[in-house]
N, C-alpha and C positions, 0 to 999 in steps of 0.2 A: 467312125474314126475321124479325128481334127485333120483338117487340110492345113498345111502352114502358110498355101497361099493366098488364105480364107480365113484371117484371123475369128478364134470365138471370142465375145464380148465378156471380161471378167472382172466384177460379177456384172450379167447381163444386163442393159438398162430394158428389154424387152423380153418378158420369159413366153415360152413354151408352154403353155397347160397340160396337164395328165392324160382329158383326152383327144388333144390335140395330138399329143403323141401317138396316143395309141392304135388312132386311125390313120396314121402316117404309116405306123407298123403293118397293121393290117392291108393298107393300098399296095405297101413294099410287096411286103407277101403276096396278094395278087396278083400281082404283075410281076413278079418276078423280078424283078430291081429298083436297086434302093431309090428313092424317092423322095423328093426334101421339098417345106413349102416354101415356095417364095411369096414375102409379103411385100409390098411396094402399097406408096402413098402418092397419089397423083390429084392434079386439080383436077374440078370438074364435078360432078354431081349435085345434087340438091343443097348439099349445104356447102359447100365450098371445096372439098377435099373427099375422094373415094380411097377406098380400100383397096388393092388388087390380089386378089388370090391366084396361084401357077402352082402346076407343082411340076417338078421340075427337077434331071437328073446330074446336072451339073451348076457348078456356082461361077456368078460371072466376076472379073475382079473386083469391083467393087462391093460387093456381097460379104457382110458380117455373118460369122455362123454362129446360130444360139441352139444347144444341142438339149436332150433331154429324152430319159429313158429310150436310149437306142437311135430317136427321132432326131432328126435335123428341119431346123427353119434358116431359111435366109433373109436378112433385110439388110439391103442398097444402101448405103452411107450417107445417101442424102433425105431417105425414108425414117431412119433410125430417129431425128431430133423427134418429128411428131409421134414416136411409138415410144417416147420415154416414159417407164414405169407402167407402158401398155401390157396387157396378158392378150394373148394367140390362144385359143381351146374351140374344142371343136364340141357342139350342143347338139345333140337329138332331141326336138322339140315336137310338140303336134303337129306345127306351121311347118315343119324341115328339118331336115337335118343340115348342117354348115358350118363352114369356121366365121367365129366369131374374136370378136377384136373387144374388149372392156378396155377403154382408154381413158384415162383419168384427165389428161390435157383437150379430150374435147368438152366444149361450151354447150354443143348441143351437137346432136347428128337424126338424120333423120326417119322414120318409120322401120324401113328397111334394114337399117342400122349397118348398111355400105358408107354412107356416108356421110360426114361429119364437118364442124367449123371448129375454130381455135378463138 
């Protein structure tokens, strides 16, 4: 459900993926309450700028909400520029399972693909 004191981004400059959602649903379900991820963008890592993943049962006010099949994501107002026309989805891979960030405005990011330059 949209909080009013958490605007949603319309239309989104950063979406949600299918199954980023859907293991959002699922984490809910586990634990018994709703659950939303927060993404933030911070300096520092290998290439200049890390990812942060939280997941997390309230939104802080600076927090945009970008919502998607039931799921909710949060990104910080000042996280949002570098996440423009970013996708949030979560990948079950051989290597792991994780959420993963495809961002179009990184240059490069590194191995691990936490982190990233502009």
């Amino acid at each position: 459900m949209a909080d009013p004191a958490h605007p949603t981004v319309s239309p989104p400059s950063v979406s949600l993926g299918s199954g980023a959602a859907r293991r959002l649903r699922e984490l809910s379900t586990a634990e018994g309450r709703e659950l939303m991820l927060r993404v933030s963008v911070e300096g520092g890592g290998c290439s200049g700028f890390s990812y942060i993943f939280d997941l997390v049962e309230t939104a802080e006010p600076e927090d945009v909400r970008i919502e998607r099949d039931g799921a909710a994501m949060l990104v910080d107002d000042v996280s949002l520029p570098f996440l423009t026309n970013a996708e949030i989805d979560f990948v079950d891979e051989l290597v792991g399972a994780q959420f993963k960030v495809t961002n179009p405005n990184a240059a490069s990011s590194c191995g691990c693909g936490v982190s990233f330059s502009i």
